[in-house]
MARMI-861426 format. One record per residue: residue in one letter; x, y, z of N, C-alpha, C, O, CB in turn. Coordinates in pm, whole numbers, plus 50000, padded with zeros to 5 digits. Glycine has a CB too. Layout:
AXYZXYZXYZXYZXYZ ...
//
This chain:
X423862215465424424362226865347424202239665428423222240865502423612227965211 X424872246765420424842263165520424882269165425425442268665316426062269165633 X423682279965519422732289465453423382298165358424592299365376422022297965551 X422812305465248423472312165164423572327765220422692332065295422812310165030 X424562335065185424852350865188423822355265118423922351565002426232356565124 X422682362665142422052371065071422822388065044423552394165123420702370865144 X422372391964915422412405164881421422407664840420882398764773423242409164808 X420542423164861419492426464847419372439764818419892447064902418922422864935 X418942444264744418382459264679416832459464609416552454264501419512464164547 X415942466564693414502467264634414052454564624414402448864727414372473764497 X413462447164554412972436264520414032428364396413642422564294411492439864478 X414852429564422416392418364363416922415064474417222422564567417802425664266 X417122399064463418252392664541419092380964510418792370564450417792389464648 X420272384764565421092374364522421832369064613422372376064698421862377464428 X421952355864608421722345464695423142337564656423362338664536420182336964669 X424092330564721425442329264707425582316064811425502319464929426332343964745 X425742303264791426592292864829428092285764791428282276364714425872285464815 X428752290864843430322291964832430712282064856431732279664792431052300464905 X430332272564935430952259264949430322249764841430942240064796430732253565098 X429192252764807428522244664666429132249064527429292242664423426792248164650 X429482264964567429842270064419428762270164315429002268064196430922261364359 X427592272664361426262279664354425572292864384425672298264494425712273864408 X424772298764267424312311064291423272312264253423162305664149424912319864252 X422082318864287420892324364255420612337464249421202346064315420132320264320 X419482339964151419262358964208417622354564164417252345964085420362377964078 X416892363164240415462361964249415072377664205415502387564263414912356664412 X414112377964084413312393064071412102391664031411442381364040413882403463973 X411792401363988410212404363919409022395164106407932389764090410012389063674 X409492395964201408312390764269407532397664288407622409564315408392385864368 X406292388964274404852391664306404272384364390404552372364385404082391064207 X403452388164478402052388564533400812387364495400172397864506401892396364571 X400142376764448398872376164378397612381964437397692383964558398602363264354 X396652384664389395342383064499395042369764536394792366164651393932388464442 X395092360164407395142350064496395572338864586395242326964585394892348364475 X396582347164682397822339664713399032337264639400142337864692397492329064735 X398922335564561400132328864477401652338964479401712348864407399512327164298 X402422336164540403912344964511405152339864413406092332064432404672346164654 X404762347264307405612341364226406852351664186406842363664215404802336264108 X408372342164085409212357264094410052347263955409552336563918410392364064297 X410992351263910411732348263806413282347763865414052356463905411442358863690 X413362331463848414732326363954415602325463822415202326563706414592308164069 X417042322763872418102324463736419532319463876420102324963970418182348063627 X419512303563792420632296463920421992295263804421902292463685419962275464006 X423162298063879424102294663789425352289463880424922283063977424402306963693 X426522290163878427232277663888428782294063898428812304763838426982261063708 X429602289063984430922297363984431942283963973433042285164026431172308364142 X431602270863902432852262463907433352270163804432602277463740432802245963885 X434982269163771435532273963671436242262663557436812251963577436432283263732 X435872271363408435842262863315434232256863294434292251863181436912252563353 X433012255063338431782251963333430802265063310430712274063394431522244463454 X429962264963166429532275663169428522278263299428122268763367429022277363044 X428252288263319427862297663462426442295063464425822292963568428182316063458 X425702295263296424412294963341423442284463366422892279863267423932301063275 X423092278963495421752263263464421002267563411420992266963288420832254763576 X419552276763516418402273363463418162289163507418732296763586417462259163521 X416822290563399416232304463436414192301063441413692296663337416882318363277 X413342303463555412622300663507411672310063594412092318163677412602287763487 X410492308063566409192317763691408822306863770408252296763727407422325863617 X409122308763872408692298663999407202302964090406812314364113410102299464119 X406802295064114405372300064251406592292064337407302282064324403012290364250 X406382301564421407672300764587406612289064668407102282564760407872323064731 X405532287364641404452285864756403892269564688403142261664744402982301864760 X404502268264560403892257964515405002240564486405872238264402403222265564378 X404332229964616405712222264644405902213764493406972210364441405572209964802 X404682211864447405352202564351406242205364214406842197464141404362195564311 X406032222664209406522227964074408102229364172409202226664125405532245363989 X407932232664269409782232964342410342220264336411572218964339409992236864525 X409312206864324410212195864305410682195164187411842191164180409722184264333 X410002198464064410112196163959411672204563891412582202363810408712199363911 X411132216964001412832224863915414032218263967415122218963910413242244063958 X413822211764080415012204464141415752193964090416972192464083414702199764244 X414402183764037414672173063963415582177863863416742173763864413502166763910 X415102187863758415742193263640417352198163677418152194663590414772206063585 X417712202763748418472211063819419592202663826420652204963768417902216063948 X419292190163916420442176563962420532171063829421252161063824419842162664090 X420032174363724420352165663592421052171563493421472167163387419192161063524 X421132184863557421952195563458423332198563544424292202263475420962212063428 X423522197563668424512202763790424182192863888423552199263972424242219163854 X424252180863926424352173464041424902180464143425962186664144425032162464023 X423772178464266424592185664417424802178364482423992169264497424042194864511 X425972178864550425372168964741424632176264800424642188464786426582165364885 X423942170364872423162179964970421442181964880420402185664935424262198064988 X421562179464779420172183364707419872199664660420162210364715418962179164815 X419142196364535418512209864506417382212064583417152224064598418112211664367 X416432202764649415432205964652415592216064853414632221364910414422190364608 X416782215564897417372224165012417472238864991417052247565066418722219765044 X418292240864840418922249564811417572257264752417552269564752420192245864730 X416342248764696414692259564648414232264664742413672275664734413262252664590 X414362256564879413182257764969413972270565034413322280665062412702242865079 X415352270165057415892283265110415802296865041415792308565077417182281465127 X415742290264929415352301164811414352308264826414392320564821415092296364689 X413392301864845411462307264816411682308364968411842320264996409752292964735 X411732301665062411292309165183412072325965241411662333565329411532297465297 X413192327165158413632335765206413662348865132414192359665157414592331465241 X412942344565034412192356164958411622361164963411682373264943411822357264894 X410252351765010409142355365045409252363265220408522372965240408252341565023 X409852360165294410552365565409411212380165386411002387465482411642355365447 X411802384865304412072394565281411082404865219410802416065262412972392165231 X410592398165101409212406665059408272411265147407682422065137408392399564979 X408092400465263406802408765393407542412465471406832418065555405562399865488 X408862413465513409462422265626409752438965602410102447165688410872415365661 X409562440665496410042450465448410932459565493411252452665590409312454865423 X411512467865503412432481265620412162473265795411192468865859411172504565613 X413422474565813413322469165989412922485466046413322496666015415322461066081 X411762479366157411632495066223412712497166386413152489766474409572497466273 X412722508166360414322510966426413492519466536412352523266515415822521466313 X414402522566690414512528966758414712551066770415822555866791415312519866783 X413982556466759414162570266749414662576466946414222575067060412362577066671 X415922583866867415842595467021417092586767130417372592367236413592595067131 X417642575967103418692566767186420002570467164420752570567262418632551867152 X420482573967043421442577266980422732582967153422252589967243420752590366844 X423782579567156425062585367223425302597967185425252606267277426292578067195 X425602602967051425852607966992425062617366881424292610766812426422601366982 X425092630366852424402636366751424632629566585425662633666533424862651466764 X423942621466514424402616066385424562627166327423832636966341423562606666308 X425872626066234426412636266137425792636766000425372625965958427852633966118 X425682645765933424982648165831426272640865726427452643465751424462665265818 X425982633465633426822629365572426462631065406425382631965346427032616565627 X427852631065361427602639165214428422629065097429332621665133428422657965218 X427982629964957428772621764856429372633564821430552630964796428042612564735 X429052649864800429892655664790429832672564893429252683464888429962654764645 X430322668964934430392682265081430672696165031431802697964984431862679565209 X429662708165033428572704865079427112707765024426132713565069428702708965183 X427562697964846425792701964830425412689064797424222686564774425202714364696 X426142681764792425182666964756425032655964868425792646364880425902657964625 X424182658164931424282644065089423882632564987423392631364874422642645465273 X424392624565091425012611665099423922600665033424312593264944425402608465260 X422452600065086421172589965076420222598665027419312593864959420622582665218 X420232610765049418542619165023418832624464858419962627464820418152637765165 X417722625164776417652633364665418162646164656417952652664759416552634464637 X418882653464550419032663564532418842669464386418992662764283420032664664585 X418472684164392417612684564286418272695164177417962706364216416152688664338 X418882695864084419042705864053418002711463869417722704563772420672704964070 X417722727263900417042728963769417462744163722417862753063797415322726763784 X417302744763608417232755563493416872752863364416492742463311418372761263474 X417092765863313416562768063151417722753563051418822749063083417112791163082 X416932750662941417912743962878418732748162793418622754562688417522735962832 X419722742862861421022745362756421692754062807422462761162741420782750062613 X421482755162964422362763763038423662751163121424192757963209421202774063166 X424102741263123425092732163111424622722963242425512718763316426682739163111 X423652720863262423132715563331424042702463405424572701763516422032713763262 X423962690463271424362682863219425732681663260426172671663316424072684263110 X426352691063234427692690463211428312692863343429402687463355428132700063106 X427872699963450428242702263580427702692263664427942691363784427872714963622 X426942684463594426662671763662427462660063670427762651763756425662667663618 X427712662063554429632651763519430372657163572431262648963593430522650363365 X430672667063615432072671663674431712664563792432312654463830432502688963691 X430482671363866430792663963991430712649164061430962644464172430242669564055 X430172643863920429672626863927431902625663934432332618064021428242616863703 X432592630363876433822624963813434352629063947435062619863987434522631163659 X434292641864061434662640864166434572632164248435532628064314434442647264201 X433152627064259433182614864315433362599164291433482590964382432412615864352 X433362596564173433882587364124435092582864124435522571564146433652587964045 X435822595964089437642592264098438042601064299439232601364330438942606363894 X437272605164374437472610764496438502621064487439522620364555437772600964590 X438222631964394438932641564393438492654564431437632661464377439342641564294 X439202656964532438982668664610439612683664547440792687064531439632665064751 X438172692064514438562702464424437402714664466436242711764495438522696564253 X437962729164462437632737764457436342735564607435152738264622437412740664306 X437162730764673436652731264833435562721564830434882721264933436032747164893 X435212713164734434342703464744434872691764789435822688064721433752701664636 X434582684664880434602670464954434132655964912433132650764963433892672165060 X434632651764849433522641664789434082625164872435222621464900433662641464571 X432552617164896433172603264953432762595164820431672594564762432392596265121 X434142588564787434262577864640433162567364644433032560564745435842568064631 X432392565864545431532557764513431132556864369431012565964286430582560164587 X430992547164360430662544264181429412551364157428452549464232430372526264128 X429342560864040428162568963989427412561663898428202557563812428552581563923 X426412558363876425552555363756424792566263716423962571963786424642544563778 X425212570163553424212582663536423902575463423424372568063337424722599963522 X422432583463480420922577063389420462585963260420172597563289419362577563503 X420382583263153420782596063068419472594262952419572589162841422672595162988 X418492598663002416972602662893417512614962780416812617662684415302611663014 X418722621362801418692638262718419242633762547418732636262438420292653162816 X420642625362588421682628562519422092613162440421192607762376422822635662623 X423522606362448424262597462425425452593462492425842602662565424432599162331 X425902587262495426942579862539428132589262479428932594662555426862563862489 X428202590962326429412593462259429572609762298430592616562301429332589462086 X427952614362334428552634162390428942629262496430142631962506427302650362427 X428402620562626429152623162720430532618962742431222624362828428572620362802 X430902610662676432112605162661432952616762621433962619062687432102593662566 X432692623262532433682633662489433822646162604434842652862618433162639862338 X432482648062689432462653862801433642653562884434492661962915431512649462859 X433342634762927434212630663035435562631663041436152631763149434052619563057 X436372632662884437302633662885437862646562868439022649462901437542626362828 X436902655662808437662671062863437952675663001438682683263064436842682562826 X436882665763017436612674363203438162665163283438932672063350434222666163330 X438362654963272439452649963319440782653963297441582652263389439392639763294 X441322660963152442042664463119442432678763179443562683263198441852661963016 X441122685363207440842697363246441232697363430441422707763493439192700463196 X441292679663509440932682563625442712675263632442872667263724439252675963703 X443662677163563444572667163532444622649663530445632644163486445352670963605 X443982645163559443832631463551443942623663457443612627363345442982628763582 X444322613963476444772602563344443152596963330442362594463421446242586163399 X443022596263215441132584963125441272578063199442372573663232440822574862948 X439912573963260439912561063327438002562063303437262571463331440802560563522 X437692549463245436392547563192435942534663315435742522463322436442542663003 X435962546063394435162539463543433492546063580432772536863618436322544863702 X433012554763579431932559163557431062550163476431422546463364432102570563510 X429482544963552428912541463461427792549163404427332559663449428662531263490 X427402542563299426592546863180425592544463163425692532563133426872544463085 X423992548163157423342536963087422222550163006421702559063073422512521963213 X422022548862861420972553262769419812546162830419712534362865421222549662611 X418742558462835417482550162918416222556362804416532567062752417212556663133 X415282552362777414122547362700413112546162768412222553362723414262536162641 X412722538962878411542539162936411642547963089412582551063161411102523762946 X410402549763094410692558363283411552546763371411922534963363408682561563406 X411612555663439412592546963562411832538763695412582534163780413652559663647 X410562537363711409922531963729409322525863701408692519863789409732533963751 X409152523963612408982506363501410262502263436410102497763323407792507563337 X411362502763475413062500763505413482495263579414482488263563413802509163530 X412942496563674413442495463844413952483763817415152486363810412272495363987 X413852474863801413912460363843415252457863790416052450963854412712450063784 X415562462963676416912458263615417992467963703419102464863747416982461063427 X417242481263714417782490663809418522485463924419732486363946416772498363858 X417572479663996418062477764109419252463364060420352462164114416682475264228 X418882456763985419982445163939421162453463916422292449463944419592435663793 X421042459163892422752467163823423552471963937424702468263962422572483563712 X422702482464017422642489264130423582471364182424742470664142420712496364196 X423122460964251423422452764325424942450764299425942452664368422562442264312 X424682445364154425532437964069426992450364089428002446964150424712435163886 X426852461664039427992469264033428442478864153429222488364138427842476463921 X427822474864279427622487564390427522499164379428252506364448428392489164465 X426522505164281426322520364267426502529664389425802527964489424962522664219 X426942534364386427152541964512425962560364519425272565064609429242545064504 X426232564364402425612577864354425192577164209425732570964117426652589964369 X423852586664208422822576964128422582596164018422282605964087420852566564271 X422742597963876422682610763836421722609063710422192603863608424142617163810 X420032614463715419672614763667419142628363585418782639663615419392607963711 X419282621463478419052632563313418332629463240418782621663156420102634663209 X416792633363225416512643063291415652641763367415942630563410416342651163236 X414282646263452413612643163511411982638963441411182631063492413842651963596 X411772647763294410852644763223410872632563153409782626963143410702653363154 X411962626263097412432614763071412442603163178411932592163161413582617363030 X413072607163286412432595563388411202592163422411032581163473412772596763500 X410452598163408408852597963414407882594363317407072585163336408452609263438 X407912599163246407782593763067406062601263126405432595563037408052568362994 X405062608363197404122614663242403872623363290404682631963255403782611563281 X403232626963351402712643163362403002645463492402442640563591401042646863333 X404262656263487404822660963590403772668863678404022668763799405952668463547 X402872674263645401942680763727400892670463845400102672863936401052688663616 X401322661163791400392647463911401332643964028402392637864015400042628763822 X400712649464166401312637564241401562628564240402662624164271401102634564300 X400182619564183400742606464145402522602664115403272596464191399952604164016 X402862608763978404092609863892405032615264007405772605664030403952620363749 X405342624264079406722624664143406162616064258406832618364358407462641064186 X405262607664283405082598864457406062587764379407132585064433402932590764538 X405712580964246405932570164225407842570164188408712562664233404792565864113 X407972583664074409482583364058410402584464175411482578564166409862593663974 X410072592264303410952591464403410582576364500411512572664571410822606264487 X409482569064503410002558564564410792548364526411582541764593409282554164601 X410402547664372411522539864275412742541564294413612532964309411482542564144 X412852554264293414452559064334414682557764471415882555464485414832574564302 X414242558164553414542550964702414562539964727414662536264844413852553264793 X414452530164611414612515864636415842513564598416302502264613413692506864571 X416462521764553417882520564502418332520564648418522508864680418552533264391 X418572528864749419252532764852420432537564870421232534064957419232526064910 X420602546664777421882554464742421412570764724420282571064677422622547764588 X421882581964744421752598464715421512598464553421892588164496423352608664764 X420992607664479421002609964363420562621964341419542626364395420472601664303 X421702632164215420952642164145420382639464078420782630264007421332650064097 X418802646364044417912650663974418212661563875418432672963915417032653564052 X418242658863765418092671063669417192676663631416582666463599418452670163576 X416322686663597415312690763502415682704563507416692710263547413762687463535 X414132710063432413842719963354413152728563493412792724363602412852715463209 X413172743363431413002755163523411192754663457410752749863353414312772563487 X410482762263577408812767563565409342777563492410422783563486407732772563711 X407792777863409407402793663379408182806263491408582803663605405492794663401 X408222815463447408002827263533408852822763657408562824763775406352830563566 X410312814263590411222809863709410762807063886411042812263994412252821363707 X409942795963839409182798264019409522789264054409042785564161407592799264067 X410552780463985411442764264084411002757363948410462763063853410512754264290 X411352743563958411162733763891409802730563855408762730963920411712724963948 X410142726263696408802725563678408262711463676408742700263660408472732463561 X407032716963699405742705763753405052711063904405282722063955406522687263786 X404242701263955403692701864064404392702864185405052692664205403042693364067 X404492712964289404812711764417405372703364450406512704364495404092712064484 X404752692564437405682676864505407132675164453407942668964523404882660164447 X407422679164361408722676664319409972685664411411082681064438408692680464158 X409492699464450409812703364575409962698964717410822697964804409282709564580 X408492696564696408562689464861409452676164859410342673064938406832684064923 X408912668164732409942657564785411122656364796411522647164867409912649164743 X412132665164730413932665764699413842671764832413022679064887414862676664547 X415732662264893416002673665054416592683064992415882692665021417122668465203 X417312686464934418072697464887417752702464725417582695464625419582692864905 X417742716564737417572720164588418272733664549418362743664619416012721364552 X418902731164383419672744464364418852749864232418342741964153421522742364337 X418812758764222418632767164120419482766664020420402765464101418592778364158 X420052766463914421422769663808420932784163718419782785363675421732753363671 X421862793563703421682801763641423262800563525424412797063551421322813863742 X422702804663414423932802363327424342817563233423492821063151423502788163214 X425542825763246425642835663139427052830363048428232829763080425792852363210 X426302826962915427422825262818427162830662688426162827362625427772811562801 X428182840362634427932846062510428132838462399428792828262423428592856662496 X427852839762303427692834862142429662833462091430342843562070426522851862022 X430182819862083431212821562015432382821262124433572822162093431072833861931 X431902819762257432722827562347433502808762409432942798362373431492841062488 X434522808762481435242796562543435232792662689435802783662750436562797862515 X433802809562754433922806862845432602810962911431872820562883435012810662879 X432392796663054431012800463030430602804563214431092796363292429972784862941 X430042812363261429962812663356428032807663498426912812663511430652825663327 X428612798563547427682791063603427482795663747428412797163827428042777063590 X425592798763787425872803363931424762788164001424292778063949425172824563970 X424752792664102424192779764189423502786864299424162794364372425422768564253 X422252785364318421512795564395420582783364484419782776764419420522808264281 X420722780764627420222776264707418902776964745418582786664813420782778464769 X417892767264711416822772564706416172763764834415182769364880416202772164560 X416512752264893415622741965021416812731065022417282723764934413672733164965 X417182733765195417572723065247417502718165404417782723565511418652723465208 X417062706965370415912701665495417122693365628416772687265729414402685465401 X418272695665588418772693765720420062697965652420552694365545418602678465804 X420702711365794421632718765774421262735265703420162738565660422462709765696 X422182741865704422542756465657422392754865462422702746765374424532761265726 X421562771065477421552773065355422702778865291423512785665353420582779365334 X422822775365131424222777865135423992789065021423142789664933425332763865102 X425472801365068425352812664982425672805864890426192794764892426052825064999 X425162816864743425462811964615426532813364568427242822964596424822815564536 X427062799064443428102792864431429032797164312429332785464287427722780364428 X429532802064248429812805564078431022790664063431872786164139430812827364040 X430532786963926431362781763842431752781963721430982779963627431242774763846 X433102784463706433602789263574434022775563490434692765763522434942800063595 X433382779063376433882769263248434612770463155434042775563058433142765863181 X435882767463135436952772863037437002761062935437292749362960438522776263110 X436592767762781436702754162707437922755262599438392765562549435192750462625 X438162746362585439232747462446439222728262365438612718562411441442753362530 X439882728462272439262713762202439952704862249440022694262187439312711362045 X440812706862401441712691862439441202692762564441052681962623443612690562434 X440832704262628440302701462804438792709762826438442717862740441702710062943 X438132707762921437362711762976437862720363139438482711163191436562700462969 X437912730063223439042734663300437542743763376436862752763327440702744063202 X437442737663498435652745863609436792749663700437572740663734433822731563717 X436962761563741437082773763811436182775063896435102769463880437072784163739 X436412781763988435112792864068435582806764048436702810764016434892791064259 X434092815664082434122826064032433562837164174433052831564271433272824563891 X433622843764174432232850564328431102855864186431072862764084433092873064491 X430542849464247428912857064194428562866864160428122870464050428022858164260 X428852875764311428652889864287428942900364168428342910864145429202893864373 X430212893664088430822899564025429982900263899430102909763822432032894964026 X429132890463876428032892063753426902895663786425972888063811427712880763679 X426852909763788425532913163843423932904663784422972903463860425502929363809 X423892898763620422712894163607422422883363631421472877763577422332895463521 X423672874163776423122864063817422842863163977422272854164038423882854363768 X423402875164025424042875564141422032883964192421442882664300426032886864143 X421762888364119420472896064106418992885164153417832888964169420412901663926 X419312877164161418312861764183418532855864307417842846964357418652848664074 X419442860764352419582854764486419142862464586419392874364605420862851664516 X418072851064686416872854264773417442864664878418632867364891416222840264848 X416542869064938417242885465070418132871665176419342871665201415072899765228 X417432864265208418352858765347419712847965286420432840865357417072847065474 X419772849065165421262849165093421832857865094423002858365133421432846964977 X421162867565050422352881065029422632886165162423712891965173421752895564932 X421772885165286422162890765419423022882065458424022889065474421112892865521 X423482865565498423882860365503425242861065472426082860365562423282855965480 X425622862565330426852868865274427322877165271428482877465230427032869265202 X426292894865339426452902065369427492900765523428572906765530425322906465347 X426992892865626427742890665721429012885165738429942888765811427192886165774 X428902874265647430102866265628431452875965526432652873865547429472850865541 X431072884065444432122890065386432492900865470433722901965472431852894065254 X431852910165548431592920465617431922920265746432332931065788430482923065607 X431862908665847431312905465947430102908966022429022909165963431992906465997 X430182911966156428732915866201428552931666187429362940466159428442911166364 X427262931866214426852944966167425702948666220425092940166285426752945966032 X425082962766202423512965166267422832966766119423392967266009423252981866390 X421102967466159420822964466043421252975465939421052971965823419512961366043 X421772987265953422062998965846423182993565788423152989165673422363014465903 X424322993365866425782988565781425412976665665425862977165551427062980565908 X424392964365720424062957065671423272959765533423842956165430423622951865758 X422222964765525421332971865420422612977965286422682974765167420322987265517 X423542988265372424042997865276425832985265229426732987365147424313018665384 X425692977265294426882967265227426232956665090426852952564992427522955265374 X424912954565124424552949664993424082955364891424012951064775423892942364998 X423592969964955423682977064812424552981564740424332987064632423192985664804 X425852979264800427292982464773427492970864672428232973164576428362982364915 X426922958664683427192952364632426312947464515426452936864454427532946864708 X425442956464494424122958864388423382954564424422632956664328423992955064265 X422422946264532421652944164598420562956664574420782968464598422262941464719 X419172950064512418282960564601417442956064749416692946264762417102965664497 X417702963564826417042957664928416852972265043417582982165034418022943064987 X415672970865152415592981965201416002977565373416052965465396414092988665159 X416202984465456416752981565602415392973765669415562963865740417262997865696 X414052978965643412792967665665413002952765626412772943665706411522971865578 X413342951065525413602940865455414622933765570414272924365641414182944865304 X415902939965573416722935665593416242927965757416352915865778417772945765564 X415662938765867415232936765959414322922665963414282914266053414732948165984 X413692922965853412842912565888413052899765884412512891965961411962913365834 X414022895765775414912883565767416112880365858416692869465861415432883765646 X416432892265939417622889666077416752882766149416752870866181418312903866177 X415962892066173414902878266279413982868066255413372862466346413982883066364 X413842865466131413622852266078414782842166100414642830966150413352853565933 X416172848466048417022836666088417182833466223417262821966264418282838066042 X417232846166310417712842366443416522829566465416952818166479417682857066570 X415302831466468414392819266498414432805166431413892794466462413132823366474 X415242808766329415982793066276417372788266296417922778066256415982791866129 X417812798666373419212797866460420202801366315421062793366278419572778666556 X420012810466265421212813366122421692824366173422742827366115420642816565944 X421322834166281421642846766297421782844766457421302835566523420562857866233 X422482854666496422592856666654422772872966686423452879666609424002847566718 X422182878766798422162890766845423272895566897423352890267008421332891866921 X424192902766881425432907166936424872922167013423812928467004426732908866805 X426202924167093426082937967181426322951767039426752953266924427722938167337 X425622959767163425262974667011424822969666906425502966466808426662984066932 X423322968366922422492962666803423192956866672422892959266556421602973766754 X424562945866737424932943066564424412923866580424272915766672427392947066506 X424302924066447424002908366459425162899966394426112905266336422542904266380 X424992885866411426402878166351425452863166342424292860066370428202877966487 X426632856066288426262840966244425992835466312426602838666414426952833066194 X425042824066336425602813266460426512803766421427052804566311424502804466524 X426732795766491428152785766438428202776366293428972777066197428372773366560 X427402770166312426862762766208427052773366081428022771266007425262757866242 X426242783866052426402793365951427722796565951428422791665862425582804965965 X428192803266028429932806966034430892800365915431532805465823430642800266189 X430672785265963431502777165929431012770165785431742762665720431692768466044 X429892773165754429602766965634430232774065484429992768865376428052766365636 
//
């Protein structure tokens, strides 16, 4: 018999003999203290017309006579050529083979080529790393999270965003199925597109780390591509202030091996997301959301304020407009600036930044008196001191007659 195709995500695998027209998937494995590796096997059958499922049972990988025994059972329910007791032993050894190999360790510094930063939606959501976004509730958090899960889902390129198509799974601790559903279809109607109930779904109940396992089954089973979780207190179901709690939710979520937004809630005294530090340190990228919408009103206006990103340019802040009415949902962009009580939150080496880019280059005075033009408070010290902060992170460059300008990378972002 020749060997089966494995597929693998975290500790799920599924195991595929095509010429037998046989399948397995192996989860829940463990590692005992005392030796023992055991996991919960589930064999079924792709003949057609024959129901799919044999046997489901908890196996010890390590133990020969209970592997004879499922075999025996096995040929009496599904006769093979070739034997079951081939198709266990490939089973358990190659489980257990995968469980202690863990991540292959790779080569650093060989590369031909500079690797490109790659994105699910270009350019605030990369491709594999976490991204984080937070604010107050009930500023539409939620809802700009579907828009852009639906960009990438259906690969629609809008309002200068880039997205590479991949199936979204959003994980949803806040709400229901039936709000977002009614979501999804304003926002589509709004982006012209015909319904298409391709996006997946799932109402979640327990943290996502005592999940994982089915997680990663689904993840396998449906090729999740981009992973959108709502909210972050709900995924945790514990006390955001413990390292412990964000070490364990982000490795869970890295066993997926796909990018994912993070949703939550803003700190006290707006000082980033709340909980402990780590939730910072660990996301590569993080935005701020600021929301102004009046009482009664159809329209809501959303800013996006760049707060850490650990490979690449920081990005000036973003406005998005929300136009509602009872058949579409319709996101616009907006410039920021134009609302002074959001545009007011964004850090000095944003506003200098955008100062250059709308302006071009400049010395530090022109610079100073263009963002106060633009309601900025800020003083020419100030200003001075963050030109040469960027230049030492390469965001700024020194031009002739004391004016400064972008470097490339910034330019173009």
């Amino acid at each position: 018999m020749k060997p089966p195709t494995i597929r693998s995500i975290g500790t799920f695998y599924a195991f595929e003999w095509a010429d037998a027209q046989i399948a397995a998937t192996v989860e829940r494995s463990h590692q005992h203290s005392d030796g023992r590796v055991t996991a919960e096997v589930t064999f079924r059958t792709t003949v057609q017309g024959m129901p799919p499922h044999l046997h489901q049972a908890q196996l010890n990988l390590l133990a020969t006579n209970t592997k004879k025994t499922l075999a025996k059972h096995l040929e009496s329910v599904f006769p093979l050529s070739g034997g079951w007791e081939q198709v266990i032993e490939q089973v358990c050894v190659l489980t257990i083979q995968k469980m202690r190999e863990g991540e292959p360790i790779k080569r650093l510094g060989g590369s031909v080529s500079l690797p490109a930063l790659t994105w699910m939606l270009e350019p605030l959501l990369p491709e594999q790393d976490p991204a984080m976004l937070y604010a107050d509730g009930g500023s539409l958090k939620s809802y700009l999270a579907l828009f852009f899960g639906i960009l990438i889902q259906r690969n629609v390129q809008h309002l200068k965003l880039k997205p590479k198509q991949g199936n979204v799974l959003y994980l949803d601790w806040e709400t229901n199925w039936e709000a977002q559903e009614r979501r999804m279809l304003l926002l589509q109607e709004g982006l012209g597109l015909v319904p298409k109930a391709d996006m997946l779904y799932r109402r979640c109940y327990t943290p996502l780390a005592d999940d994982i396992v089915q997680l990663q089954k689904f993840a396998l089973e449906h090729n999740v591509g981009y992973i959108i979780v709502d909210s972050l207190s709900g995924a945790c179901g514990s006390d955001l202030e413990k390292q412990e709690t964000a070490a364990k939710f982000f490795g869970s979520l890295a066993s997926l091996k796909v990018g994912a937004l993070v949703i939550t809630h803003v700190a006290k005294q707006n000082t980033g997301p709340f909980g402990s530090a780590y939730w910072r340190n660990y996301t590569r990228s993080a935005f701020e959301m600021r929301t102004r919408m009046e009482a009664q009103s159809s329209r809501a206006d959303v800013a996006l304020f760049h707060r850490k990103m650990n490979d690449g340019p920081m990005l000036a802040p973003r406005g998005f407009e929300f136009l509602f009415s009872p058949t579409s949902t319709v996101v616009q962009t907006f410039d920021v600036r134009d609302v002074p009580e959001l545009i007011q939150d964004a850090t000095h080496m944003q506003r200098i930044t955008r100062a250059v880019k709308e302006h071009g280059p400049g010395t530090v005075a022109t610079l100073t008196a263009a963002i106060q033009e633009d309601g900025g408070q800020i003083s020419a010290n100030v200003v001075k001191t963050y030109l040469n902060r960027g230049l030492e992170k390469g965001i700024f460059v020194r031009l002739s007659g004391e004016n400064w300008g972008l470097a490339g990378a910034e330019r173009e972002s």
